[in-house]
Backbone bond lengths (Angstrom), bond angles and torsions (degrees), N, CA, C in turn:
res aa  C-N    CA-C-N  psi(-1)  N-CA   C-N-CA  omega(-1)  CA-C   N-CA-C  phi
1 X - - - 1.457 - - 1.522 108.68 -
2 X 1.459 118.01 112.40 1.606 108.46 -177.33 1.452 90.77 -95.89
3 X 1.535 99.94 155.44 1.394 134.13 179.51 1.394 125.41 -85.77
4 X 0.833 174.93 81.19 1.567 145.69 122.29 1.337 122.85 45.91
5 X 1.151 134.31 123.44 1.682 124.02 165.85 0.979 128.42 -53.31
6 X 1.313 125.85 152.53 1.264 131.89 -176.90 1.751 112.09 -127.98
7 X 1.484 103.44 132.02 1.049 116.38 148.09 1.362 153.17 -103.33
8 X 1.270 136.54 112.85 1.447 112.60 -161.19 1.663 114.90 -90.88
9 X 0.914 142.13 136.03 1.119 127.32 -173.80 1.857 108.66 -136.74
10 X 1.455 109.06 103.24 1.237 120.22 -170.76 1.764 102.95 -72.67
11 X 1.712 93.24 137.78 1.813 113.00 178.37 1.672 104.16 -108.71
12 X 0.972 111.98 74.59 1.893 95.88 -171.74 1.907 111.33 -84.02
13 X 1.331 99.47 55.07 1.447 112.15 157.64 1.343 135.92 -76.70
14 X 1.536 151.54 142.84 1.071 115.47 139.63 2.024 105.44 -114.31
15 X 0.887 92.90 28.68 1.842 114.85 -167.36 1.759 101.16 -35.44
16 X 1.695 126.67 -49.75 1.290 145.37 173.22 1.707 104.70 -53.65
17 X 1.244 122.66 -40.98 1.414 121.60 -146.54 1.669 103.25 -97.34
18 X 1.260 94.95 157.19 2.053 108.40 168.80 1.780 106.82 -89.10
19 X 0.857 106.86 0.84 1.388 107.91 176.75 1.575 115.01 -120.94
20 X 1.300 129.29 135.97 1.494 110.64 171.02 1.486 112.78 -101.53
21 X 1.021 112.78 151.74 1.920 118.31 178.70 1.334 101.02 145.06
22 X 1.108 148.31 -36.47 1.748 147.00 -142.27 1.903 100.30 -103.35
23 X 1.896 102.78 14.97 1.384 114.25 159.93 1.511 116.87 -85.26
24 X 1.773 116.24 -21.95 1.254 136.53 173.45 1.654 104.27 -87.36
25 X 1.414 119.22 3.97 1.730 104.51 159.92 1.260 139.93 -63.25
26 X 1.647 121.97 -38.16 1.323 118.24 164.00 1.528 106.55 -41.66
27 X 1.515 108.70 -74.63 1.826 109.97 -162.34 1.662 118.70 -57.75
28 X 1.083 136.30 -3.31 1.564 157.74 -175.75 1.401 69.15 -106.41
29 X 1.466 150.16 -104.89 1.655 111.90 -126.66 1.643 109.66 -85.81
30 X 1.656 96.21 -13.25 2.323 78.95 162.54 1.298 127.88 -54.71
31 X 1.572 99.58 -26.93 1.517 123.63 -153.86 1.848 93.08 -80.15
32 X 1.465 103.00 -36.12 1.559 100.77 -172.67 1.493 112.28 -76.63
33 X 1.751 109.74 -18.88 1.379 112.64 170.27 1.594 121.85 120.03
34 X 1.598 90.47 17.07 1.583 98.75 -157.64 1.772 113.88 -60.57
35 X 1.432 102.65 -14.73 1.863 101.94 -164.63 1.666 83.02 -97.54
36 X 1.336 117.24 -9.12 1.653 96.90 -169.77 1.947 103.54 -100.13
37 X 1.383 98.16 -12.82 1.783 99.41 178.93 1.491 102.02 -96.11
38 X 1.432 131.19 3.05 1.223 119.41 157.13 1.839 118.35 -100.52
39 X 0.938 105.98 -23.27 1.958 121.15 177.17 1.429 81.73 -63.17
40 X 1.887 130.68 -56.10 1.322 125.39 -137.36 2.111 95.53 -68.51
41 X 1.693 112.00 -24.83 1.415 121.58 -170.23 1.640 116.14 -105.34
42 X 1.613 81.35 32.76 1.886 97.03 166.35 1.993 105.16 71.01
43 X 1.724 107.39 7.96 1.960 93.63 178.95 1.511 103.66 -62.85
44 X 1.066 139.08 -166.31 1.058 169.58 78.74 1.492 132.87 -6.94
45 X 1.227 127.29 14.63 1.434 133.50 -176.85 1.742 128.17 -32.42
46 X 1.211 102.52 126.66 1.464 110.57 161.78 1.404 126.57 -154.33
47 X 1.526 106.76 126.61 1.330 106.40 -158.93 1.685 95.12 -110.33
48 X 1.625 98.77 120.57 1.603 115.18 -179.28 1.614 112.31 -76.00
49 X 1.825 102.76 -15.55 1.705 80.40 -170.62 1.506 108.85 118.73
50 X 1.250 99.59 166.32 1.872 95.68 169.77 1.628 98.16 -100.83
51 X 1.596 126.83 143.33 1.210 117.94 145.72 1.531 117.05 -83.05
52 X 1.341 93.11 164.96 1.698 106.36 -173.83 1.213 108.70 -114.79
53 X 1.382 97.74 150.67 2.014 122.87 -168.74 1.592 96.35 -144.63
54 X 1.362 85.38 172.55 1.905 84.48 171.05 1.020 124.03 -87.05
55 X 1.132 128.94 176.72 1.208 130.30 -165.70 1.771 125.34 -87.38
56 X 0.904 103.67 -168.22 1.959 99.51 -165.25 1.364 96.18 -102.07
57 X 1.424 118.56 119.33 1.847 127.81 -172.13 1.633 106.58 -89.16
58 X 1.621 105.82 -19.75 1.435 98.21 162.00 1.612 106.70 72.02
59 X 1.502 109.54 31.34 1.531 100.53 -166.47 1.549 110.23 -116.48
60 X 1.173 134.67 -143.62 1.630 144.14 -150.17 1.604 92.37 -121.30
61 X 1.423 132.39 134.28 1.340 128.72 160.61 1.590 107.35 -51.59
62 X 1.777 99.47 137.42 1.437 86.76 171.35 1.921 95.93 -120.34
63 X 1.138 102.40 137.97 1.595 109.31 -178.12 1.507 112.01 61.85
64 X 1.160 93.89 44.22 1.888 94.03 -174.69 1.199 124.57 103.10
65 X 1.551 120.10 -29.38 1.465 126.84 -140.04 1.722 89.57 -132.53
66 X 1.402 110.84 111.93 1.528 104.88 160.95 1.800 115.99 -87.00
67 X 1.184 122.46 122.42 1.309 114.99 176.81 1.585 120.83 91.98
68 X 1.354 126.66 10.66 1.129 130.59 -156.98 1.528 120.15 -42.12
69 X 1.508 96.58 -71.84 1.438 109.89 164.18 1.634 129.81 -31.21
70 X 0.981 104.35 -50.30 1.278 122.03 -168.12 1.674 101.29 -74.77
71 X 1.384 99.47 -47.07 2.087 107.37 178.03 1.742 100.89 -54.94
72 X 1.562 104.36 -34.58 1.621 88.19 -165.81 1.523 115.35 -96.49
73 X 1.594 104.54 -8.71 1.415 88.69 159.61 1.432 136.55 -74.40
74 X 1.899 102.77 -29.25 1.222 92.35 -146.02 1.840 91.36 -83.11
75 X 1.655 116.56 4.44 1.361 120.44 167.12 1.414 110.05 -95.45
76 X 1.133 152.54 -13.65 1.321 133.96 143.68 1.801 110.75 -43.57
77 X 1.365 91.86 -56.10 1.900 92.87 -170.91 1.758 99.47 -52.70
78 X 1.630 133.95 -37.59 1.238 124.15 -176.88 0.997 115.31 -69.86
79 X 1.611 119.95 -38.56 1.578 134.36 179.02 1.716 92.98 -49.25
80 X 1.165 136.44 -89.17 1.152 152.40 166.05 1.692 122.09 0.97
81 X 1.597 92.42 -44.96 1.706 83.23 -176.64 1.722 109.14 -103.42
82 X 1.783 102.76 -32.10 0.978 105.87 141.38 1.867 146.09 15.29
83 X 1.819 92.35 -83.81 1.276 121.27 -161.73 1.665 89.99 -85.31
84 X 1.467 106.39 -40.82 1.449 114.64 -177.49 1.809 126.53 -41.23
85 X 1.634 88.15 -50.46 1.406 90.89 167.61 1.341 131.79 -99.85
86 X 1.592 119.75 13.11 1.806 126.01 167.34 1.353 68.85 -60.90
87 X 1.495 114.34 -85.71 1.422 120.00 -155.03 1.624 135.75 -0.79
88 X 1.578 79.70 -70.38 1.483 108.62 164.60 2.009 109.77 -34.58
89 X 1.275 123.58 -54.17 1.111 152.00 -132.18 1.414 151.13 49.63
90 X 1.584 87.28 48.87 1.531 126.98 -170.97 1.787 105.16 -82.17
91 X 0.948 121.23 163.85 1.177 125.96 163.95 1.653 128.81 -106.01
92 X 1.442 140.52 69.01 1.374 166.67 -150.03 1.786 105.04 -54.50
93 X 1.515 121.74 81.07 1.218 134.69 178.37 1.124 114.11 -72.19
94 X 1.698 159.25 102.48 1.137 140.10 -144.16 1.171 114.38 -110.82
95 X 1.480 152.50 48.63 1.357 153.64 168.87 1.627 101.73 -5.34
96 X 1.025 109.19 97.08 2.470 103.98 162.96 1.255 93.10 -102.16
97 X 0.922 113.52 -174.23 1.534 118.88 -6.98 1.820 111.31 104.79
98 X 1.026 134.09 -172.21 1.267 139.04 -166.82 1.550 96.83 -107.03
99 X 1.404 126.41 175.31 0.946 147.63 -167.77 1.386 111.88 -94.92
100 X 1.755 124.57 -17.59 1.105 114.04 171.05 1.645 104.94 -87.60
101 X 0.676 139.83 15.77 1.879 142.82 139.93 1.606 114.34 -45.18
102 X 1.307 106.33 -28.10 1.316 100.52 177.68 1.387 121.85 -58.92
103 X 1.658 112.78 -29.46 1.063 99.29 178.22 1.475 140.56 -70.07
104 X 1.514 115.71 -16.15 1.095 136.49 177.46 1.643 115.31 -82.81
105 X 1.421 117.94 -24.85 1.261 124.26 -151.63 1.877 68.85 -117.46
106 X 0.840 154.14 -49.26 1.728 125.26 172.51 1.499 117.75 -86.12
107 X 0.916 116.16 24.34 1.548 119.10 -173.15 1.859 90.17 -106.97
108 X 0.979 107.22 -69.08 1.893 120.89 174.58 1.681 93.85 -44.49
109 X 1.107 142.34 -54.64 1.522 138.48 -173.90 1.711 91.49 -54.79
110 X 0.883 102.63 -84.66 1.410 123.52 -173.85 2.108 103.46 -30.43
111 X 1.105 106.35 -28.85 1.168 82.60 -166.44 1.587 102.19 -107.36
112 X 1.351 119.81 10.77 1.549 152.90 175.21 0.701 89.18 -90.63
113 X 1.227 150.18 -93.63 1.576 161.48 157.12 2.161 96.83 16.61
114 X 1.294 88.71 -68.57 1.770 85.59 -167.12 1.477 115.65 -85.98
115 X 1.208 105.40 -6.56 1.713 117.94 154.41 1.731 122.58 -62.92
116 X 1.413 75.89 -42.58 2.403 84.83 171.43 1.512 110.13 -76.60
117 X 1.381 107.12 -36.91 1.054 103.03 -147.11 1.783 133.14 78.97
118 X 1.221 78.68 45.29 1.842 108.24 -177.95 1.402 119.22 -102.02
119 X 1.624 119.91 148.75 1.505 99.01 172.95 2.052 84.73 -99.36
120 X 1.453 78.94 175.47 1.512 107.02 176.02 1.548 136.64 -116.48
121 X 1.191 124.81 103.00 1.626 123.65 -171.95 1.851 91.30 -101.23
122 X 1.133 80.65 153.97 1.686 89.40 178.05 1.803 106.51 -148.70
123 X 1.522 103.50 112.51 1.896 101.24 -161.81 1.460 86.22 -96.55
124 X 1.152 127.97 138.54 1.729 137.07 170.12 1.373 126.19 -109.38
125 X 1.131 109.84 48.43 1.780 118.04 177.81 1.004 110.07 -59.47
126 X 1.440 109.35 117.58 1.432 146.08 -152.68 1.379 116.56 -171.91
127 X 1.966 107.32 152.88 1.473 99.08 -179.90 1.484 97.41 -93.55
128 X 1.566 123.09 0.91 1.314 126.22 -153.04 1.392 101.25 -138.42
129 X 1.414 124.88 137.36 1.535 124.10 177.43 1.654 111.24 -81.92
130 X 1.660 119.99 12.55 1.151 95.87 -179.10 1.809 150.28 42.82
131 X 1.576 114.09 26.11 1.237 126.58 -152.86 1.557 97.72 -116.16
132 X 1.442 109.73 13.92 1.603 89.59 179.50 1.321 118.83 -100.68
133 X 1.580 92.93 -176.86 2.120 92.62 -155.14 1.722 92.40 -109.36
134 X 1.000 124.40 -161.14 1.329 120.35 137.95 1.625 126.06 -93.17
135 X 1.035 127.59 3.85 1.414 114.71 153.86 1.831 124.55 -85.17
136 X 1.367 91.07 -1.98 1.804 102.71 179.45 1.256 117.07 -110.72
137 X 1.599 120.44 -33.03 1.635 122.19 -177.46 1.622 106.04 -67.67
138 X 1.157 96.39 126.25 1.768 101.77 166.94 1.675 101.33 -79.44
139 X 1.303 139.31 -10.00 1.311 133.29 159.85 1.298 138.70 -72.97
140 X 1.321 109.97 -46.99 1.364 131.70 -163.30 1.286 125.07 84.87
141 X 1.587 118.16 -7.53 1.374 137.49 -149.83 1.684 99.79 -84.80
142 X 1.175 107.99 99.70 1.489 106.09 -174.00 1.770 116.20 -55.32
143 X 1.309 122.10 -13.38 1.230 115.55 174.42 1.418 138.11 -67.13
144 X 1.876 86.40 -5.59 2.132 113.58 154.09 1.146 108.14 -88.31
145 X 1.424 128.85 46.55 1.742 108.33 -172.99 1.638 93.68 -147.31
146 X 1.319 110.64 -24.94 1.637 79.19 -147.56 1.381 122.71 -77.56
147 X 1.152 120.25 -8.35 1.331 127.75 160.76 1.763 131.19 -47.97
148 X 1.338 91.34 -33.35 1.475 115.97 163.83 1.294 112.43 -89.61
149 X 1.546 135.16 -42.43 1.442 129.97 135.06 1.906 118.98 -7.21
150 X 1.152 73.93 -60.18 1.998 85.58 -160.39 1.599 108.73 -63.01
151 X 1.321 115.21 -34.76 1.211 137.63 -151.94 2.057 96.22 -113.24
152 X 1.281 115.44 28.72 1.188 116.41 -172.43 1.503 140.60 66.62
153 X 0.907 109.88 -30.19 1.732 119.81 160.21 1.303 123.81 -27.09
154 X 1.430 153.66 131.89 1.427 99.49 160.13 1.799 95.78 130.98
155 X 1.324 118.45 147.91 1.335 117.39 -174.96 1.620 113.42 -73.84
156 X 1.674 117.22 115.02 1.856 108.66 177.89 1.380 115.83 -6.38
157 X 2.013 106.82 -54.28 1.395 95.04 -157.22 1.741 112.93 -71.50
158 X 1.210 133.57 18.34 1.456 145.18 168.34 1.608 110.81 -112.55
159 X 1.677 117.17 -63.65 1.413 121.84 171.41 1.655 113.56 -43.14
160 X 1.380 109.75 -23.99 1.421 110.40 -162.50 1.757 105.21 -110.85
161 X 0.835 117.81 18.01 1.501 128.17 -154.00 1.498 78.09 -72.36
162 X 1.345 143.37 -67.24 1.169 122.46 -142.74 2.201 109.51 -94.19
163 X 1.387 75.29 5.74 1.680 76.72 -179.69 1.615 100.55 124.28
164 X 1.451 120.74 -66.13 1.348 150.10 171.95 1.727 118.34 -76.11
165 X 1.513 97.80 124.45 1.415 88.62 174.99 1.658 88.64 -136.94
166 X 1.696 110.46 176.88 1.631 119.48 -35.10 2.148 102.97 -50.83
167 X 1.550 83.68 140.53 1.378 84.25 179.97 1.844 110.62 -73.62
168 X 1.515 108.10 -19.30 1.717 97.47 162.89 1.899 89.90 -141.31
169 X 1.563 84.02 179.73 1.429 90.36 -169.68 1.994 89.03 -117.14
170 X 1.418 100.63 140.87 1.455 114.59 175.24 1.665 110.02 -36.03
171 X 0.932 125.30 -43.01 2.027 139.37 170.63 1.466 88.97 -47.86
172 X 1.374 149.26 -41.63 1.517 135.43 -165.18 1.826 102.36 -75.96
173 X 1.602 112.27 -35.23 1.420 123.40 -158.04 1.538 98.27 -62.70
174 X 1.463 110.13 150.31 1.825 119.29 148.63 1.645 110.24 -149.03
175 X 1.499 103.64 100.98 1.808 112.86 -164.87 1.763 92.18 -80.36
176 X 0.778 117.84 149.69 1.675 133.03 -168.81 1.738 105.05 -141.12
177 X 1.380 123.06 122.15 1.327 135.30 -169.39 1.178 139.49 73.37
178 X 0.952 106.30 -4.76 2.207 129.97 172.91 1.326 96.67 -35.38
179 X 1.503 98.16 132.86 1.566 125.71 177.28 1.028 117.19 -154.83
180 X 1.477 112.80 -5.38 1.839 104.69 -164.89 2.098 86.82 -144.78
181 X 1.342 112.04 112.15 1.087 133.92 -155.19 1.744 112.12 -142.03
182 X 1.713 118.26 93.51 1.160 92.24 167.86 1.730 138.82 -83.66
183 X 0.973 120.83 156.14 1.414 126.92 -156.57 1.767 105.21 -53.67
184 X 1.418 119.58 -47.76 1.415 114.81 160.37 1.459 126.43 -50.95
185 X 1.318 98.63 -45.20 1.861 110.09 160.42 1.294 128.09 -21.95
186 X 1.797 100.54 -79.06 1.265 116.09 157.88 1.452 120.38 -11.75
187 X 1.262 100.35 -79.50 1.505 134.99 -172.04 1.680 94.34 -34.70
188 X 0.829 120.42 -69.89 1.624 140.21 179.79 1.569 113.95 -53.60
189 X 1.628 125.23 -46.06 0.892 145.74 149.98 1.516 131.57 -19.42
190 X 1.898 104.64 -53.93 1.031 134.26 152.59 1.191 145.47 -72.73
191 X 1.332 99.78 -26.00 1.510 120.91 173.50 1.498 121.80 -55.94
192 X 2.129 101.08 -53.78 1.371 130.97 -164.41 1.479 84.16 -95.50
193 X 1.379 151.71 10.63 1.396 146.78 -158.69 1.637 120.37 2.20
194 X 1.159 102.66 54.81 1.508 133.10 -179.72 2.409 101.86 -60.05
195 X 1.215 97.37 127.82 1.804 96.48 -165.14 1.607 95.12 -82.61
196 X 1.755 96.32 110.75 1.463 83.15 -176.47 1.781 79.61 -133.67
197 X 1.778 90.42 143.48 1.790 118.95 -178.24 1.397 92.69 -99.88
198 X 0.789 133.35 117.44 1.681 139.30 155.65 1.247 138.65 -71.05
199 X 1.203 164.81 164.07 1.160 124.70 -174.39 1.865 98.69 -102.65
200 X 1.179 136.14 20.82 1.466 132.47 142.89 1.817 114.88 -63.34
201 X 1.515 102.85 -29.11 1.692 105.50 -172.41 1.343 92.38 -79.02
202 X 1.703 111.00 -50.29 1.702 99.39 -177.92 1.306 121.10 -64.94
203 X 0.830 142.04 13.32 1.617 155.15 -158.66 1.562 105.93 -116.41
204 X 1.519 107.95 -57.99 1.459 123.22 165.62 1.466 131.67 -35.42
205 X 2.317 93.32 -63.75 0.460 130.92 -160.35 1.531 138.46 -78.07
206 X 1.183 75.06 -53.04 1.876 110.13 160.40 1.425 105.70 99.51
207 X 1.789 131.94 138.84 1.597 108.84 -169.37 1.881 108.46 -65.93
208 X 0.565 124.89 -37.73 1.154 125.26 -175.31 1.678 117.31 -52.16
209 X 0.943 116.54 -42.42 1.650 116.01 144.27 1.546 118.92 -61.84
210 X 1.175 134.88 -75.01 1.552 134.19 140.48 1.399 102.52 30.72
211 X 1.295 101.36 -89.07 1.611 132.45 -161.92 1.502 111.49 -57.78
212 X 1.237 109.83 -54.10 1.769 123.16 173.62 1.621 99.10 -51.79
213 X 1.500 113.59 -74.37 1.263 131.62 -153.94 2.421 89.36 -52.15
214 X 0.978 106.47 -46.26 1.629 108.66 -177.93 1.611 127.75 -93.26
215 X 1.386 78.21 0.70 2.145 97.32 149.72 1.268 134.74 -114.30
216 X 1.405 96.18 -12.60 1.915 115.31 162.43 1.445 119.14 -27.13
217 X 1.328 118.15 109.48 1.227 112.72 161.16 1.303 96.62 112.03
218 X 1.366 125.68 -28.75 1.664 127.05 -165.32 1.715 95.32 -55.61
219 X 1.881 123.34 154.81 1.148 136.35 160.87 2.062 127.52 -133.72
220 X 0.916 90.88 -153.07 1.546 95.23 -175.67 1.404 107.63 -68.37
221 X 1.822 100.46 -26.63 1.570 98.88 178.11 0.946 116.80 -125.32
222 X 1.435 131.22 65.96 1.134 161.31 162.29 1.306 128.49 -102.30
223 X 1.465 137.56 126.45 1.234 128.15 -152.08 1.567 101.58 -126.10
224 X 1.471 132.06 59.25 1.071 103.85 177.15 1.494 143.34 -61.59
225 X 1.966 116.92 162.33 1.073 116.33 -160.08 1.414 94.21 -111.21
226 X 1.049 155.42 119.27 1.527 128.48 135.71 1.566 114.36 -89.78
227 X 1.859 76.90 151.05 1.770 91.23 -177.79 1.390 95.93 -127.68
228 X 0.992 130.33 114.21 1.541 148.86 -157.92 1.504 101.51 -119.20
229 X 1.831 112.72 98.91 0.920 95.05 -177.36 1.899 89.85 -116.46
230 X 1.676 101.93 164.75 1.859 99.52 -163.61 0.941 128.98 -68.15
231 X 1.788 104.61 -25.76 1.330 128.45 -178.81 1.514 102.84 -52.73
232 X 1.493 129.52 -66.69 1.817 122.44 154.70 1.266 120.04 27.38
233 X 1.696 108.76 -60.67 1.159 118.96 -175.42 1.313 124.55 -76.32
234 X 1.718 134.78 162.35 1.314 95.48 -179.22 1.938 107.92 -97.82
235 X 1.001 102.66 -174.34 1.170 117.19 176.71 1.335 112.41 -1.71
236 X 1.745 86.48 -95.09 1.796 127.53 -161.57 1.488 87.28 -53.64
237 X 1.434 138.60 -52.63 1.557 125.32 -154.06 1.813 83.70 -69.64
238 X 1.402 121.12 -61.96 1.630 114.59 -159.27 1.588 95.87 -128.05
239 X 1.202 79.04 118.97 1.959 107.84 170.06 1.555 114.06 -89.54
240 X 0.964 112.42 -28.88 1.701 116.85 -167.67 1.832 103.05 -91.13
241 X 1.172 93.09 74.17 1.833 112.56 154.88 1.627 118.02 -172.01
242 X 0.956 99.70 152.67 1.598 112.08 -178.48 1.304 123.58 -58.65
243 X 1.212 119.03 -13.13 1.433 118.58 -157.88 1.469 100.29 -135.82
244 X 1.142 118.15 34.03 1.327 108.42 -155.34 2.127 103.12 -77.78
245 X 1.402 102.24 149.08 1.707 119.50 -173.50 1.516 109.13 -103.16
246 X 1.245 132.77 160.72 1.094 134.56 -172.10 1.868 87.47 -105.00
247 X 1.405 103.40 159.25 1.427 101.34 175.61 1.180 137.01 58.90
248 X 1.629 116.15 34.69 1.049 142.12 171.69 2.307 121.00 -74.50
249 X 1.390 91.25 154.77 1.598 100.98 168.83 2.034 105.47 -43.51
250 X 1.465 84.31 120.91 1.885 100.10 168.46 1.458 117.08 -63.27
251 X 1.461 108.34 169.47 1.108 84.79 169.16 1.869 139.26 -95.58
252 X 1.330 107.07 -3.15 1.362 127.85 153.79 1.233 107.59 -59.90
253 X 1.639 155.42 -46.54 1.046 153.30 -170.50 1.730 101.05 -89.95
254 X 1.136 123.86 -0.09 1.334 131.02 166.66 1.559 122.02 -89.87
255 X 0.916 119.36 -37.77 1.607 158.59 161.24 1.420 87.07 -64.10
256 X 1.029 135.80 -77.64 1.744 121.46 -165.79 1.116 126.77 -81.21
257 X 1.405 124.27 -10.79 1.795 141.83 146.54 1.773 89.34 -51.96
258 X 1.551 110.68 -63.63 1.843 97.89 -157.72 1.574 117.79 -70.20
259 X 1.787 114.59 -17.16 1.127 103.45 -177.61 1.843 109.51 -95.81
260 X 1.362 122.18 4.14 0.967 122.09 -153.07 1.905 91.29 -108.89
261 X 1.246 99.28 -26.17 1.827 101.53 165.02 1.277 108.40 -91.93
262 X 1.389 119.40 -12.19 1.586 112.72 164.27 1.721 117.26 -74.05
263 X 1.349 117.50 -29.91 1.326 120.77 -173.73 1.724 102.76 -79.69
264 X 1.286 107.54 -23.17 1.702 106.32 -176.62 1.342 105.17 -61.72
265 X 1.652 110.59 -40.57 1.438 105.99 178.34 1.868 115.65 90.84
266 X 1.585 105.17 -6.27 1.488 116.73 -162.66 1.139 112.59 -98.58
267 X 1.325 114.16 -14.97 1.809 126.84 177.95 1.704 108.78 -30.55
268 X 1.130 121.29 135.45 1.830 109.77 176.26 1.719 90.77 -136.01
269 X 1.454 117.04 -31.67 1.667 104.25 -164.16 1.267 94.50 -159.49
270 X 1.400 111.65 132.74 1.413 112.91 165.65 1.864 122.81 -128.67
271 X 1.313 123.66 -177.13 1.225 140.34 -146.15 1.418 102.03 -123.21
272 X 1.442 146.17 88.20 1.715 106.85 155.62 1.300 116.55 -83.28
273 X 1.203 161.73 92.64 1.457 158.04 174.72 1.451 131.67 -84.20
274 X 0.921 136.32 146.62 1.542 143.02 158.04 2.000 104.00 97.25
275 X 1.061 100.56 2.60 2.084 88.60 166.33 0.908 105.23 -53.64
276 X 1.193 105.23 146.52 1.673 121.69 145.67 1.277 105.78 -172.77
277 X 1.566 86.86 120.34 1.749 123.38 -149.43 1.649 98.40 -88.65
278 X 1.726 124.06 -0.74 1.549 126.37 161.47 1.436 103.24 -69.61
279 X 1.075 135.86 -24.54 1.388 138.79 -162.82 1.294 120.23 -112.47
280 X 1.740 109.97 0.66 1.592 129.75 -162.45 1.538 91.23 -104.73
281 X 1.478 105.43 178.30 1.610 117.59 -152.09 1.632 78.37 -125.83
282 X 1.343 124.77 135.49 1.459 104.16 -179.31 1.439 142.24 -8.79
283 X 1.485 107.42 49.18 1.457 114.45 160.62 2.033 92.54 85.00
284 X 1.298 117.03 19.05 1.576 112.20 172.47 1.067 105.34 -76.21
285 X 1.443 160.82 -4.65 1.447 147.99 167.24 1.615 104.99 -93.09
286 X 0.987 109.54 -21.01 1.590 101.86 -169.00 1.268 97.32 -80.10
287 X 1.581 115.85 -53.07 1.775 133.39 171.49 1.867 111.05 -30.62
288 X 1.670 98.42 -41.87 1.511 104.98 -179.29 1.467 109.40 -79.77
289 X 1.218 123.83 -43.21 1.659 129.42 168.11 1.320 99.32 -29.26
290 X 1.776 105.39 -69.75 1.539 101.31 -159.25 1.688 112.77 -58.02
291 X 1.927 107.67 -47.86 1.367 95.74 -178.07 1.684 129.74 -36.61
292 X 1.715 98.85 -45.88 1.559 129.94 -179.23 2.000 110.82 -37.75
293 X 1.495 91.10 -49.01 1.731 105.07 -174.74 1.211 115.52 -87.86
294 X 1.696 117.21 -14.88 1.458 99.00 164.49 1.825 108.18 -88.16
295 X 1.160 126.16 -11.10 1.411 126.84 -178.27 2.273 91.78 -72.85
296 X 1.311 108.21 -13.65 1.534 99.11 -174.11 1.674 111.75 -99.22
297 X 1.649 94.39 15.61 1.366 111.53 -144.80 1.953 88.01 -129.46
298 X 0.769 118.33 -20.73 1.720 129.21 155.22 1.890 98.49 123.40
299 X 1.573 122.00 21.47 1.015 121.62 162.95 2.061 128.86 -53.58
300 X 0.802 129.77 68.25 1.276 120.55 -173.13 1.604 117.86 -72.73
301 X 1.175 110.62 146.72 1.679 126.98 -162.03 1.997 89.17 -93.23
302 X 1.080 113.87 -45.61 1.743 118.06 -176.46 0.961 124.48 -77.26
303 X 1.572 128.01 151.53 1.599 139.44 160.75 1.457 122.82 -2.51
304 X 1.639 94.00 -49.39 1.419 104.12 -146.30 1.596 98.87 -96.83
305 X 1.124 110.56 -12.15 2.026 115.24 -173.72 1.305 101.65 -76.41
């Protein structure tokens, strides 16, 4: 199976988050080996580096929004290099950083996307649907938003990041593992009827239905996005994030999310988000990230791979 290039492009933010540390995520997953377990499966690797933003002011939301400024630069600068290397016809690996990166790192897909003339799926593995506004977050912490960001919600200077808003429409989304949901959220959730698997559906359901049912429809011109954030996982497998949920994706059902977007073959850009390797057990979540991305990378765990 040949690959696509890869770029890695480190976000060492945690500017979005209530926790600080998940600015030390790029260097925790080099450290675990991630550019050397994809070189080892014939990719193409190139590691650009971290770009730089300012720094984390550590201050009080003002009007909803803690950090605003600062969230939208340091996602213009991702949007930017981002878009730089679809271009290229690289494939844009995103080391975070926090979860409000997403908005920049699917905003640049998205707007690649209407440059090809591509449609766009975007899978959001997460313990959290990310859909809040600032009139709903009891935080302010934009790293609950950007999904609602992406999908128009959300202050211009983020909705508008790429020029165009909403830069996707909720019909592109499929959230995978949701467990931690605030009640206004919901509300909103439902409203925009955004496809969210929970982990009661996966439970029901089984991933393997899951997975089909939130790749449905995908084709030749289809660009999928994953945004892989760690929290996904549960707990006990990965400790190293801030937000971590009880009753999270196993790690066999993690393994069959990564090989089952590996068999689609549609992967174009992906997300790692939410480490933070202060909260990690000697670097074992980052170690699982990497295992996780070479299984998205055509690694198979079975007989038959």
């Amino acid at each position: 199976m040949s690959h696509q290039p890869v770029s890695l492009i480190g976000v060492p933010t945690d500017i979005g988050a209530g926790d600080r540390g998940a600015r030390l995520g790029p260097e925790a997953l080099r450290i675990a080996g991630l550019a050397e377990a994809l070189i080892a499966r014939g990719v193409d690797v190139r590691d650009l580096g971290n770009l730089d933003g300012p720094r984390n002011p550590w201050t009080a939301p003002v009007q909803g929004y803690r950090h605003l400024d600062e969230v939208v630069e340091w996602n213009r600068v991702l949007m930017e290099a981002s878009l730089a290397e679809l271009r290229a016809g690289r494939m844009p690996i995103m080391l975070g950083g926090d979860h409000c990166l997403g908005v920049g790192s699917v905003t640049a897909v998205a707007r690649w996307c209407r440059e090809q003339g591509k449609q766009l799926r975007l899978l959001w593995l997460d313990a959290h649907s990310d859909f809040n506004t600032s009139d709903v977050t009891p935080s302010g912490n934009v790293h609950g938003m950007p999904v609602a960001c992406l999908c128009g919600l959300g202050p211009d200077a983020l909705t508008r990041l790429g020029g165009d808003a909403p830069a996707i429409l909720p019909s592109q989304v499929r959230q995978i593992g949701i467990r931690s949901v605030d009640p206004e959220e919901k509300r909103l959730i439902k409203t925009h009827r955004v496809d969210v698997y929970d982990m009661r559906y996966i439970d029901e359901a089984g991933m393997k239905r899951t997975m089909e049912a939130a790749l449905a429809g995908i084709d030749d011109n289809t660009h999928l996005h994953v945004s892989f954030d760690v929290d996904f996982l549960d707990p006990s497998i990965a400790p190293g994030v801030g937000t971590t949920v009880p009753g999270g994706v196993n790690y066999r059902e993690a393994q069959l999310v990564m090989e089952m977007i590996a068999d689609s073959g549609r992967m174009g850009s992906l997300d790692i988000v939410e480490l933070n390797p202060l909260l990690d057990n000697q670097n074992a979540t980052a170690k699982l990230a990497v295992d996780l991305v070479e299984s998205l990378f055509g690694k198979s765990t079975l007989m038959r791979g």
